[in-house]
N, C-alpha and C positions, 0 to 999 in steps of 0.2 A: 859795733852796733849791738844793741843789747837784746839778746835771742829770744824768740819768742818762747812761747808753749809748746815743744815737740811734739807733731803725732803723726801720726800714719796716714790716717784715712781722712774723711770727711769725720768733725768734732763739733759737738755743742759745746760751747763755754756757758757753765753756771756764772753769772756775774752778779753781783752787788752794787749796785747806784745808790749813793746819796747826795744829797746837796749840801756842802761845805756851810755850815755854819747856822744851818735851820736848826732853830730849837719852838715845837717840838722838830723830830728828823724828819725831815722827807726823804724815804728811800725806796727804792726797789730790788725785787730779787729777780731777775726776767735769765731764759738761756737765748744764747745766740750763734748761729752759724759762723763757725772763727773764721772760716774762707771770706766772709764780707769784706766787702773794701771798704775803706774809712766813710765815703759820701755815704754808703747804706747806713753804714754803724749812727752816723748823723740823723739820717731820717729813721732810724730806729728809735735811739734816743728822744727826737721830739716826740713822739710818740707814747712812747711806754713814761714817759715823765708828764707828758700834757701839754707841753711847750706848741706855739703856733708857725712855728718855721718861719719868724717876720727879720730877723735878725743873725748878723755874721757869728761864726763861730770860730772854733781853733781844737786840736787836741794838744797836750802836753803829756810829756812823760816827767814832770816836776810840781811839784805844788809853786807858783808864784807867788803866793803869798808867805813864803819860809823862805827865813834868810839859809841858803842851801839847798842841796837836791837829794833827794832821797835813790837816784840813781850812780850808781858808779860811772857812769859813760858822761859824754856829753851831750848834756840836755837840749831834747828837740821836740820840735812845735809844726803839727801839720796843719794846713790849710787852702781850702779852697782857691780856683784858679781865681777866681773875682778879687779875694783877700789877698793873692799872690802878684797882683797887678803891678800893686806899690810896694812891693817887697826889694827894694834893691837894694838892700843890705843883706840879700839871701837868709833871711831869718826863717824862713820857712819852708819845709819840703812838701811836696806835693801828696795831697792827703789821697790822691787816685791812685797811686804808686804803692801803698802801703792795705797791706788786711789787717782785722783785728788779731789775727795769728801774730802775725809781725811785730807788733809794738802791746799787746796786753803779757804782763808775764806772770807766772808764782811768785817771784821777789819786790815787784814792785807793781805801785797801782799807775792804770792811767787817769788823765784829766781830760775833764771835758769844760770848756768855757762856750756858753750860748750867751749872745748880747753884750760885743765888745763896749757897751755903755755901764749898765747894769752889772756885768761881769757877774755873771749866775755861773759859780764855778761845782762841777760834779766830780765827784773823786770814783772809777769804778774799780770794783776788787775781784781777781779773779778766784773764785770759789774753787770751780773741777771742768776740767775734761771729760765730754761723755762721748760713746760713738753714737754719729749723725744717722740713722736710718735714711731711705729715699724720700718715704712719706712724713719726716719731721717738720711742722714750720719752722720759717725760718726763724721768728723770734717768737718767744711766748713769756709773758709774764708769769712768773709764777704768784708772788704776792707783792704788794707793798702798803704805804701808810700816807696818808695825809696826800689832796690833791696839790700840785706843782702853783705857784706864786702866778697871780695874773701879769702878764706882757704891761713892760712897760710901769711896772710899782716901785722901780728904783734901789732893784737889787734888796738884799737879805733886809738893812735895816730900815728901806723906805716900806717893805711890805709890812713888817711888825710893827711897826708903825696902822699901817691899814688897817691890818686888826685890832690893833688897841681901842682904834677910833670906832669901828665898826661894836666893837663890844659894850662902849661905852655910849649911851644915847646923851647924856646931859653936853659931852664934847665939842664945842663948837665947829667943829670941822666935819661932826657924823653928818651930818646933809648931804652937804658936798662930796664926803668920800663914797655914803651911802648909794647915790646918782653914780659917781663914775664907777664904781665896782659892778651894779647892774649894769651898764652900757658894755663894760667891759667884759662880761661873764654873756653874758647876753643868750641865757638860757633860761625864758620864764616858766618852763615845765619843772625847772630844776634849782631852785634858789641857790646860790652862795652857799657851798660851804666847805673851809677851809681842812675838817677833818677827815672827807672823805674820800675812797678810791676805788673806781669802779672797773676790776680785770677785767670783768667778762668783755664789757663796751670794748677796752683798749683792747683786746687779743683781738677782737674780730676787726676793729680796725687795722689792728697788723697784718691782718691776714688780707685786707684789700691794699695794702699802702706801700709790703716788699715786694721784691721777687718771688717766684716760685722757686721751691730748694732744688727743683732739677736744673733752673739756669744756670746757677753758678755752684754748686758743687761739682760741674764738670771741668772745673776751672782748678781742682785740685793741683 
């Protein structure tokens, strides 16, 4: 099994997200509690990316989409007990079993897949180990760019797609997409818009939506 990040004590992991194949990038820089266990690391993620938690997911330690693995071991794929249901090919190990210590390393990135439809695949990189204080949150963005694809747009080229339309008023299709992206976004204080990212909003929803760092840092 391919070893995590060594540390001692309680550790923030600097981490890097982005989203496989967004051009412009959609990425983030957030740190995170390594003690998490993978379901946090999950609800972290939809979080600090914008995602609505409607949809199954998966981690990898492989890109799927390269023919090959960028890990020396053999490639493994965590997931939830609901997605482990129909797993009887054991293709899957229990993503409650595992911390992001466990499976993020210096040599290799991990994957995150949200919407096994869509297949929104995130690649994240581990930047640094820092030591965890009592009073650190548990995740905190630090910056990123561009907000995250509406639920439900049909993965990377159905969204670019949206945009195209949404840019273009003579499009016979701007009506139609123009209607479903308001129903979709369904924030009239705050119109559409695909270039922006708002940390401050997300931090403080992290800070209502993890645990407290004294829960599970005692879990060292």
């Amino acid at each position: 099994m391919t070893a995590g990040v060594k540390q001692t004590g309680p550790a923030l992991f600097r981490v890097r997200v982005h989203l496989i194949d967004s051009d412009p990038e959609i990425w983030r820089l957030f740190e995170i509690d390594a003690s998490l266990g993978l379901p946090h690391v999950h609800d972290a993620l939809q979080t600090v990316m914008g995602w609505e938690n409607t949809h199954l997911h998966e981690f990898l330690d492989y890109d799927p989409n390269v023919n090959g693995t960028i890990t020396p071991m053999r490639p493994r794929r965590w997931a939830s007990p609901f997605l482990r249901e129909d797993d009887n090919d054991g293709v899957y190990l229990a993503e409650e079993d595992f911390a992001l210590r466990d499976v993020l390393t210096e040599q290799a990135p991990l994957f995150y897949m949200y919407d096994l439809g869509d297949n929104w695949l995130h690649r994240l990189d581990f930047i640094e180990a820092l030591p965890m204080k009592a009073d650190d949150p548990t995740v905190t963005v630090i910056r990123g760019e561009r907000r995250c694809p509406l639920e439900d747009s049909g993965g990377i080229d159905g969204y670019d797609h949206i945009l195209d339309v949404l840019s273009d008023p003579t499009d016979h299709e701007h009506h139609d997409l123009t209607e479903w992206v308001t129903s979709m976004h369904n924030n009239p204080r705050h119109p559409f818009d695909p270039a922006t990212y708002d940390t401050r909003t997300v931090n403080h929803t992290l800070r209502l939506a993890l645990p407290d760092t004294t829960t599970h840092t005692k879990r060292q």
